[in-house]
C-alpha positions in Angstrom: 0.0 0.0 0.0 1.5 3.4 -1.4 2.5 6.0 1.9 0.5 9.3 1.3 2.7 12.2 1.7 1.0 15.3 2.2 2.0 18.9 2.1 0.9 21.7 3.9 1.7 25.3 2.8 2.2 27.4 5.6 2.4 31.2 5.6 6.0 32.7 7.1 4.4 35.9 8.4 2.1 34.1 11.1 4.1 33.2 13.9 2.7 30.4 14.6 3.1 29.0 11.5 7.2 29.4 11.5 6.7 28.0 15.1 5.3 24.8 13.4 7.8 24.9 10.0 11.1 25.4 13.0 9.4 22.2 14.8 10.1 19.9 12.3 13.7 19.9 13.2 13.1 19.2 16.7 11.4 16.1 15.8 14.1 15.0 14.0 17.2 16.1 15.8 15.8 14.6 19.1 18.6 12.3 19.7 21.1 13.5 17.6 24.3 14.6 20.0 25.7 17.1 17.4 22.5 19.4 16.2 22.5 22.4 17.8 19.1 24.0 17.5 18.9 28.1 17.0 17.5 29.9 19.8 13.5 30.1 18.9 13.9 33.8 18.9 16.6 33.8 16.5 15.1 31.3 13.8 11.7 33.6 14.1 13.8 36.6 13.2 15.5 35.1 10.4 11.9 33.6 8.9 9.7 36.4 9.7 8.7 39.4 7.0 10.6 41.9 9.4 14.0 40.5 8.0 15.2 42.9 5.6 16.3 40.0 3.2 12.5 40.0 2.5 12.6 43.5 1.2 14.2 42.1 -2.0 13.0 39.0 -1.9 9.4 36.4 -1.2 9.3 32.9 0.3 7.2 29.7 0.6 7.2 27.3 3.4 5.7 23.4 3.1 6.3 20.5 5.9 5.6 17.4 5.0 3.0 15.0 6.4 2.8 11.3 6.8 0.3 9.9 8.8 -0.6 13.1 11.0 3.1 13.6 11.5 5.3 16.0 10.1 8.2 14.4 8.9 10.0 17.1 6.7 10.0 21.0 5.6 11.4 23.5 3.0 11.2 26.4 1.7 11.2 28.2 -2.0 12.7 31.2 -2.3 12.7 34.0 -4.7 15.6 37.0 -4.2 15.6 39.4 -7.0 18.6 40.8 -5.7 20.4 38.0 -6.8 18.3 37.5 -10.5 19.4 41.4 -11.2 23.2 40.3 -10.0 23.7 37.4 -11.8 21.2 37.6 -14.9 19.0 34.8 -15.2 16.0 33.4 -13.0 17.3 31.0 -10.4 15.1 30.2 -7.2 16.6 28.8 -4.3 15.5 26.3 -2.0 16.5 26.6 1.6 15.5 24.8 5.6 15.5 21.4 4.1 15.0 18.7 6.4 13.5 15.4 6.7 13.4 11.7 7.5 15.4 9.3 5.2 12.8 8.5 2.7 13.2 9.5 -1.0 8.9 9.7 -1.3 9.6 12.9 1.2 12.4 14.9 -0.2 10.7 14.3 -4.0 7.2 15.9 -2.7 9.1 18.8 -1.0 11.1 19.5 -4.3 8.3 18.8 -5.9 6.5 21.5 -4.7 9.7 24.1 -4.6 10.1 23.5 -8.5 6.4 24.2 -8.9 6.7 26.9 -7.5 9.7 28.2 -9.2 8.0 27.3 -12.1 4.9 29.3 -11.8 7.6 32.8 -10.8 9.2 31.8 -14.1 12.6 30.5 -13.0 14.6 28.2 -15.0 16.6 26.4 -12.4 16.7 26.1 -8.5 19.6 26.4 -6.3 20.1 25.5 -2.7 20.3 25.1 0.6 20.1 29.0 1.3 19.1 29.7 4.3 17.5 31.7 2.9 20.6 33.4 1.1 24.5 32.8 0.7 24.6 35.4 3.2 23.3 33.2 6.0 24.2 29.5 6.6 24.1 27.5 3.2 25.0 24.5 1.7 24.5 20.8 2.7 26.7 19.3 4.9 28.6 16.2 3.0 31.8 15.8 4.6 32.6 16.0 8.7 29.7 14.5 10.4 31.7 13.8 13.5 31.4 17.1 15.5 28.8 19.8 16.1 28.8 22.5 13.3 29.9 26.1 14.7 28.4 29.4 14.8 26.3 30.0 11.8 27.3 26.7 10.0 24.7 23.9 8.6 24.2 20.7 10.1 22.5 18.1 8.6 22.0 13.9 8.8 24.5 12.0 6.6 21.5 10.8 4.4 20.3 13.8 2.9 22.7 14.7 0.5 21.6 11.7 -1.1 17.9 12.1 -1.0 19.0 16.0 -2.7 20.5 13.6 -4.9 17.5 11.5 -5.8 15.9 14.8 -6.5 17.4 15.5 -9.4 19.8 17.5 -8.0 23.8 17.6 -8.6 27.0 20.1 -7.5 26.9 23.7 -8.1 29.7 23.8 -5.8 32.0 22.9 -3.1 32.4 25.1 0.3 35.5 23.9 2.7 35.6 24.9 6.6 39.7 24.5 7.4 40.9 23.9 11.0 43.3 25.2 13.0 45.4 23.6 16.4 45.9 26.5 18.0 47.6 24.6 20.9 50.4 23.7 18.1 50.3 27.5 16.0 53.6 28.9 16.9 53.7 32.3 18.7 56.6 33.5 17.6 55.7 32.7 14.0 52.6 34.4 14.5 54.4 37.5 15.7 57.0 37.6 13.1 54.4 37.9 10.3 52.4 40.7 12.1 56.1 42.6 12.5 57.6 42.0 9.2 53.8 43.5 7.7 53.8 46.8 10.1 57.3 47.4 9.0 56.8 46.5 4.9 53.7 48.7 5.0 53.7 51.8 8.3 51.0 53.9 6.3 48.5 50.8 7.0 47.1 50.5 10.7 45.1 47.2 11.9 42.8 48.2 14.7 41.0 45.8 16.6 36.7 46.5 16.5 35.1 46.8 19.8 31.9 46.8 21.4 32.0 50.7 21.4 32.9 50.8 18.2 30.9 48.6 16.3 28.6 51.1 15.5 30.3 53.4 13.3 32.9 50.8 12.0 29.7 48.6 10.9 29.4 51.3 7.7 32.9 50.5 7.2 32.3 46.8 7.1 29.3 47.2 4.8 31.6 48.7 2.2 34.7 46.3 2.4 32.0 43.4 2.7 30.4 44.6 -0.7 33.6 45.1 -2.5 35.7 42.1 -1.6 33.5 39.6 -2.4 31.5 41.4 -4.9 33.1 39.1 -7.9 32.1 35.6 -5.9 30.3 32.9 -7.3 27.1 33.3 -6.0 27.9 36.7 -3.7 24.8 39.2 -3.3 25.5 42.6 -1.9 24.3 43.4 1.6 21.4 46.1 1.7 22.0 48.7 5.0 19.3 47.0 6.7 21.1 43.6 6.3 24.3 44.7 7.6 22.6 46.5 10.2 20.4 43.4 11.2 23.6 40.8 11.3 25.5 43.4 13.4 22.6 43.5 16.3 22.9 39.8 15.8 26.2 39.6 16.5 27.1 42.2 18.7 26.9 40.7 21.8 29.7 37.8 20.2 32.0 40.6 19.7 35.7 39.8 21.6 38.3 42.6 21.3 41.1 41.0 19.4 38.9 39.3 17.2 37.4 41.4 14.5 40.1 43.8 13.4 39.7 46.7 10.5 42.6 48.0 8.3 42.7 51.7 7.0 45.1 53.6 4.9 44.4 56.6 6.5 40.6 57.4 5.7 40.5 54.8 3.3 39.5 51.8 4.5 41.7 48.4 3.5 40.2 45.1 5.1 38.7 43.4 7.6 38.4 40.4 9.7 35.3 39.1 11.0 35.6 36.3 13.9 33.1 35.3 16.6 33.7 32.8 19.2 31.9 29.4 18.7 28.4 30.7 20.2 27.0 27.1 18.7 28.9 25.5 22.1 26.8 27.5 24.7 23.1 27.3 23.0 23.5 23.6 22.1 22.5 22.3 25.6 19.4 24.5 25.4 17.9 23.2 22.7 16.5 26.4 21.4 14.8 28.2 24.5 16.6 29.8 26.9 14.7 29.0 30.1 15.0 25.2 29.3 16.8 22.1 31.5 19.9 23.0 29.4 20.7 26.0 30.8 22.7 25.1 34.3 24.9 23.7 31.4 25.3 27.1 29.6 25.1 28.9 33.0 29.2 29.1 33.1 29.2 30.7 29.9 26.5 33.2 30.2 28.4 34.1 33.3 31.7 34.3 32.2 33.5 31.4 33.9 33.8 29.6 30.9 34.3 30.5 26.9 34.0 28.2 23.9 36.5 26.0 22.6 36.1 27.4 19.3 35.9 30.8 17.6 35.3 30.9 13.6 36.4 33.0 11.2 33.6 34.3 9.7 34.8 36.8 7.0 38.5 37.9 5.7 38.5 40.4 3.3 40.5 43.6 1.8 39.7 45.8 -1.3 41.5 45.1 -4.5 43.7 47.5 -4.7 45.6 46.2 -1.2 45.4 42.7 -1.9 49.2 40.6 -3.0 50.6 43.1 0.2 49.9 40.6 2.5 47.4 42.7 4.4 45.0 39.0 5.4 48.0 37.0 6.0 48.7 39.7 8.8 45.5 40.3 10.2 44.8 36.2 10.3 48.3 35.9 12.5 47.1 38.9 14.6 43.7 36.7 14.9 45.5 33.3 15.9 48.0 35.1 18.6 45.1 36.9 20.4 43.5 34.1 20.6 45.4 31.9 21.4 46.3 34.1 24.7 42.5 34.2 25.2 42.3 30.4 25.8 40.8 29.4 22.6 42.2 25.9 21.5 41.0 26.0 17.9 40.3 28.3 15.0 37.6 27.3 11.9 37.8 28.9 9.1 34.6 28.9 7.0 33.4 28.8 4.4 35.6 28.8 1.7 34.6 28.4 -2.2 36.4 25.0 -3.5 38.2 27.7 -6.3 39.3 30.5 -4.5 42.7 29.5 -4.2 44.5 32.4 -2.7 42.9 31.6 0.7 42.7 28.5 0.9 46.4 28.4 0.2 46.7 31.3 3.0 44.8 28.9 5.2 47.4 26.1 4.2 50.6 28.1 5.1 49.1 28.7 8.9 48.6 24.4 8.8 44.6 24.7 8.7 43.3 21.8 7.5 39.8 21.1 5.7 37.8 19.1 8.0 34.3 19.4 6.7 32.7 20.0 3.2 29.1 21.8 2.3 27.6 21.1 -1.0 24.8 23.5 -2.7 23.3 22.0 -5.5 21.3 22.9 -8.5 18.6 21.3 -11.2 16.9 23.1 -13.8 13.2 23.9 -14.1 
């Protein structure tokens, strides 16, 4: 006897509605010791209309039913940012989860190409969630630790299932690893030294709490340029940038985000955050859960992640080849590395952009886990 599968359409400005769509991964994360679910609060702010990504852009969520249970979600998404950037009508797809059963996954991207169909798109790209400027990609490599801060996670089936779908590589993302116990300080040093010496007109200033503010314009512009040419890249709107700074303020550590200027004109920056991922994972999404004795020493400062991630490194094109990022990276590693931290992932990295990854190389990172987005026409 065939296995109905039905889907339910559910509306991303009701509240409840996103409560039910963020569920689904609950269900199916229950016992798995590496998931780490968002904070409600934060999932709601990312999926509700007052996102400023939904300026530019429309989505449509499904879960899947079987049985009166809902055993998997996604979501269709539309940016027209991105279609006026890169020519072309591509819809992405984005949220996906579900149980490990093909009849699943082919209703949910059944319904996303449908859909794409009906906006007139001619191919459909994913995960975004819900845009390469927020976590992306499908986990394929490196199931044997919890992703970090702002990283997918996902079971080892699904790339698979995507598979099934119709679905094959758009491309490869890496996330490299550092040992900070084994990076060597006076290496580190050196490198900062020899750059302040090669270059005294550049300064590298650390970004602080206090700062943020003002420098978060700064950022904006660097962001834009830098990694305005990347597969894929969309430009950040002011309300985006403003939006992920008041996300990530309170992550800020002084000696870990650092600007470079040329005198008024600004150079380059490094964005890194420690691993927030570590202290939310016992709470499984609410704050005033079991969990939180668990996160207690962190929220109180007697403890501090493992991990921090380099979220971002970037300069403007006329200061790259100086060796401006190999400089701010050592800065990065030596702070924080007297912080305490033990380790350092850097993510993510495009499979083709070979000047950092062999930047990454020379400070003995190693890739440790690969993302996969994936495309199928229309």
């Amino acid at each position: 006897m065939a296995v109905t599968i039905a889907l339910v359409p559910l509306d991303h400005a009701r509240a409840r509605d996103r409560g039910r769509f963020l569920r689904v991964a609950h269900h199916l994360y229950a016992r798995d010791p590496h998931w780490v679910a968002p904070l409600d609060s934060e999932a709601h702010r990312v999926l509700a209309p007052v996102n400023p990504f939904f300026q530019h852009a429309r989505m449509q969520l499904w879960v899947a039913v079987r049985d009166g249970r809902d055993v998997g979600r996604i979501a269709a998404i539309l940016d027209d940012t991105h279609n006026a950037v890169h020519g072309g009508r591509t819809a992405h797809f984005g949220f996906l989860e579900s149980i490990d059963e093909a009849a699943v996954t082919g209703a949910l991207f059944d319904a996303v190409v449908a859909w794409s169909r009906a906006a007139g798109c001619d191919r459909v790209v994913g995960p975004m969630n819900p845009s390469i400027n927020d976590e992306c990609g499908l986990l394929i490599a490196g199931f044997d630790s919890p992703p970090v801060l702002m990283m997918t996670y996902n079971p080892s089936y699904l790339p698979a299932l995507v598979e099934a779908a119709g679905f094959v590589k758009a491309k490869d993302l890496f996330a490299y690893y550092v040992d900070l116990t084994k990076a060597p300080l006076e290496r580190l040093e050196r490198i900062a030294a020899d750059f302040r010496r090669r270059h005294p007109q550049i300064t590298v200033r650390p970004i602080t709490k206090a700062t943020v503010a003002t420098d978060v314009p700064k950022l904006k512009q660097i962001y834009n340029e830098a990694w305005g040419k990347n597969w894929g890249a969309v430009p950040l709107t002011d309300g985006e940038i403003t939006l992920l700074a008041e996300r990530l303020l309170a992550l800020v550590v002084e000696g870990l985000v650092w600007l470079a200027e040329e005198g008024h004109e600004v150079a380059g920056f490094l964005l890194a955050m420690p691993d927030a991922n570590e202290i939310i994972q016992p709470l499984r999404g609410r704050l005033l859960s079991p969990g939180l004795w668990r996160a207690l020493p962190y929220l109180v400062g007697w403890r501090q992640p493992r991990l921090f991630r380099v979220i971002a490194l970037g300069t403007r094109r006329e200061f790259r080849g100086r060796g401006l990022e190999a400089m701010m990276f050592a800065e990065t590693l030596r702070k924080a590395r007297q912080m305490g931290f033990n380790g350092c992932e850097g993510s993510w990295i495009l499979e083709d952009n070979l000047p950092v990854r062999r930047l990454l190389a020379a400070f003995s990172a190693e890739p440790y886990k690969t993302y996969r987005v994936y495309e199928r026409p229309v």
